[in-house]
N, C-alpha and C positions, 0 to 999 in steps of 0.2 A: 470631898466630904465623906467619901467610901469606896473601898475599893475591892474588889470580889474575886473569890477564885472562883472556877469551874470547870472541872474535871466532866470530857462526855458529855460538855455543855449544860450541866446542870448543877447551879450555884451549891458549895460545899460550906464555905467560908466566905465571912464577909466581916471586915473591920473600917472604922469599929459598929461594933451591931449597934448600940446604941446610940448614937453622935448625939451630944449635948453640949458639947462645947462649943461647935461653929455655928450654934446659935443663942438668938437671947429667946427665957424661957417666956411664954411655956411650948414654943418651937422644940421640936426631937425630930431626927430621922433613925425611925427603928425599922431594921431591917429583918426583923425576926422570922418573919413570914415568908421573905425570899428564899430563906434557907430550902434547900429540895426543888426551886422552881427546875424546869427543862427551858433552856433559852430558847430550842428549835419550835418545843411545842405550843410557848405561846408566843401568839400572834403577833402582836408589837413589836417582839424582837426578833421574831424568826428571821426574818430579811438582815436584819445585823448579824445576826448570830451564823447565819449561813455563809455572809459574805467575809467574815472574820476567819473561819473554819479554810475557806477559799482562799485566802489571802495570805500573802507572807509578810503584812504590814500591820499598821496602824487605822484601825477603821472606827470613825465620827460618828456616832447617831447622835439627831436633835436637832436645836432645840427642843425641850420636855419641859413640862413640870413636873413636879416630885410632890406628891399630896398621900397622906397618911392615912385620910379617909377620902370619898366621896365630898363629902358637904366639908370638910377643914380647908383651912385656907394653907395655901400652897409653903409648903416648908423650905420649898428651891424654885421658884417663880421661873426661871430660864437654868436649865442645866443641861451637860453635855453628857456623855458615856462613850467613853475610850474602850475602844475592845485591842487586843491586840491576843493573836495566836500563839499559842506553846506548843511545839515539837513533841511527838512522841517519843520514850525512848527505847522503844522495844517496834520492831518492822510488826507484828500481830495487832498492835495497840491502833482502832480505827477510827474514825466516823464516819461516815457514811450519809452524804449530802445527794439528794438526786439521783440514788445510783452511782455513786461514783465512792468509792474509798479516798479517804484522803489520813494521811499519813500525822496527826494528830492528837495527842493528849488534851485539846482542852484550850481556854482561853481564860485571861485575868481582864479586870471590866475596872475600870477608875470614874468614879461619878465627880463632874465638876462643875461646881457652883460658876458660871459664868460671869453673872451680874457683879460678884465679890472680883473678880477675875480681871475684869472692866475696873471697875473701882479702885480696887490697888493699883493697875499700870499707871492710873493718871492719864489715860489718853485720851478722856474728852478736854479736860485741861489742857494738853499741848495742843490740839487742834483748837478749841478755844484764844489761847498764846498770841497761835499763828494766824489769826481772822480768817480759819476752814473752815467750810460745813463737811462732813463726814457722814458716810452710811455704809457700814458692813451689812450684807445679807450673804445669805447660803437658798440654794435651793435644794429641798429636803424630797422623798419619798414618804406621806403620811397613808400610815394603814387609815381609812373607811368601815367603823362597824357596821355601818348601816351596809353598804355597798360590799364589803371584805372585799375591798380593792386597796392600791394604792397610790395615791395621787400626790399629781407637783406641786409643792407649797412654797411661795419666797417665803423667808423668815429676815427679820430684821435683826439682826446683831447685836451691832449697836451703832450710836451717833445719833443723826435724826431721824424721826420718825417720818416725817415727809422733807424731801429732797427739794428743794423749791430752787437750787440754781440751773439754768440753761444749759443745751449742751455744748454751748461754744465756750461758757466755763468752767467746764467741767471734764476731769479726768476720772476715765475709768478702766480700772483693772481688775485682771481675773486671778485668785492667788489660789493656787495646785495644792490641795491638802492630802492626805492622807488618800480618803475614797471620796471626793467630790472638789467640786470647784468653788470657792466662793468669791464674792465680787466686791471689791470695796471703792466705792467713790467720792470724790473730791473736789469739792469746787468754793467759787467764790466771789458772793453777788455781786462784787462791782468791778469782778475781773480781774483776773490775774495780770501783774506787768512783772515783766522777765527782769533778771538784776543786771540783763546788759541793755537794757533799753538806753537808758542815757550815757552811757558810754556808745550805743551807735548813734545818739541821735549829735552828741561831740566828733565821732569820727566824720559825719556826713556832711557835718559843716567846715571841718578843716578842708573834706575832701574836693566841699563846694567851690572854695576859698581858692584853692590848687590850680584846680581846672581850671576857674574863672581867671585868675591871673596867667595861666600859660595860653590860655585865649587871648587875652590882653596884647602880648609876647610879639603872641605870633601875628598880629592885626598889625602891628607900630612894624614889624619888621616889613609885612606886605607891603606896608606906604614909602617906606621907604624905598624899597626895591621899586613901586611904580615912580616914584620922584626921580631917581637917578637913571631910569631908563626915560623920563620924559626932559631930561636936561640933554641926555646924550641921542637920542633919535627924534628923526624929523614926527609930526605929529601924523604923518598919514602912514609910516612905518610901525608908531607906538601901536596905530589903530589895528593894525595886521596881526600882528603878535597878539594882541589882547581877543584877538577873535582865532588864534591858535592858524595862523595864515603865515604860508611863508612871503617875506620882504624882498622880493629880488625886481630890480629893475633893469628896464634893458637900454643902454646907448647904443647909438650909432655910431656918434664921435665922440670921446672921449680922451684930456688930458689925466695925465698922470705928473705932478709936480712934489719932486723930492728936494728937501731943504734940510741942513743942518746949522745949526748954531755954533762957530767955531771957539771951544774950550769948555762946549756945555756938558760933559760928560765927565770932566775931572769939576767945573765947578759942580754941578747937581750932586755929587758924591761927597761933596762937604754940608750938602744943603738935608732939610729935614727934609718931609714927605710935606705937609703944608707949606713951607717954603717954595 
């Protein structure tokens, strides 16, 4: 809704001075008064305007509101301020933060209407769409007149105003701005299910199914293997084997009788296996 130069941190220009457009009337933001401010020397911005000077980026201040008087109701109800630094172009050209020189002409300042900002993405509607609850916050540095300190504020963003899902429904993350961290989270009252749930709970029934039958398999093969070892060994031999015992017995006297069938080797060669 405006956006400002400042040469030597102290606002020169600022368009548009009047803004009447980006609101309905009898809302205005007139900027007229800003004109000459020192960003260093007042107090509100100093900490923005010092860390901007410091910075080779993009530096957030806010949540604000933006109010023309005292007692007028707020012209930007939640707004941001973009600072971002400008190079010197001459090595003599300084500022002067802390004792320290820093190698700067200056910085340009963008004021933006957040709530409008919000509203045009449409992103309570897609989270809406999707049955999320959503909450962006930041946590801010707010100057203290009373105290002339400054102190840690959550600010709410946007989404909801109270978070009422749990935190085993809930995802939260931390997104890296510019100069702070903000947090946005995600959740949903009656739980999230993943979109391979029923695709694993299909896999685990085929997988059940599998198993169970190669168990099957292998049970019919054990019995048999016990059936043809109890046709072919005496049952006090079966019982040795089955207790993992070896089967040896011992004679004193013992025949040995060898018989053959005369022509049984040219007939069996015509004959099947069950034959």
């Amino acid at each position: 809704v405006n956006l400002q130069v400042a040469p030597l941190a102290v606002v020169c220009y600022a368009y548009p001075l009047v803004n009447t457009e980006d609101f309905e009337p009898p809302k205005v933001l007139n900027s007229t008064e800003i004109i000459g401010l020192d960003n260093l020397a007042e107090s509100k911005r100093s900490a923005s305007a010092k860390e901007t000077i410091q910075s080779d980026g993009v530096v957030i201040a806010g949540p604000l509101t933006l109010r023309q008087c005292t007692d007028c109701d707020p012209t930007v109800k939640t707004a941001f301020i973009a600072w971002v630094t400008i190079d010197s172009l001459t090595e003599n050209q300084v500022i002067k933060i802390d004792g320290i020189d820093h190698n700067k002409w200056g910085f340009a300042t963008a004021l933006i209407n957040w709530a409008e900002l919000v509203n045009r993405s449409d992103v309570n509607e897609k989270f809406i769409e999707k049955g999320l609850n959503y909450q962006l916050t930041r946590t801010d540095e707010v100057y203290n007149d009373q105290t002339r300190e400054f102190e840690s504020k959550v600010n709410i963003l946007a989404g909801d105003e109270e978070f009422a899902c749990d935190e085993i429904n809930t995802e939260s993350v931390d997104i890296n701005t510019a100069n702070n961290v903000w947090n946005i989270k995600v959740g949903k009252n009656e739980g999230f299910v993943p979109r391979w749930k029923n695709k694993s709970i299909a896999a685990a029934l085929v997988g059940a199914f599998i198993v169970s039958f190669m168990l099957m398999i292998i049970c019919i093969e054990s019995q048999s293997h016990h059936d043809l070892l109890r046709d072919m060994l005496p049952p006090k031999a079966l019982r040795k084997i089955k207790n993992y015992k070896t089967c040896v017995e011992k004679y004193d006297i013992a025949t040995v009788f060898f018989s053959e069938i005369v022509g049984y080797t040219a007939m069996s060669a015509e004959m099947s296996a069950i034959q």
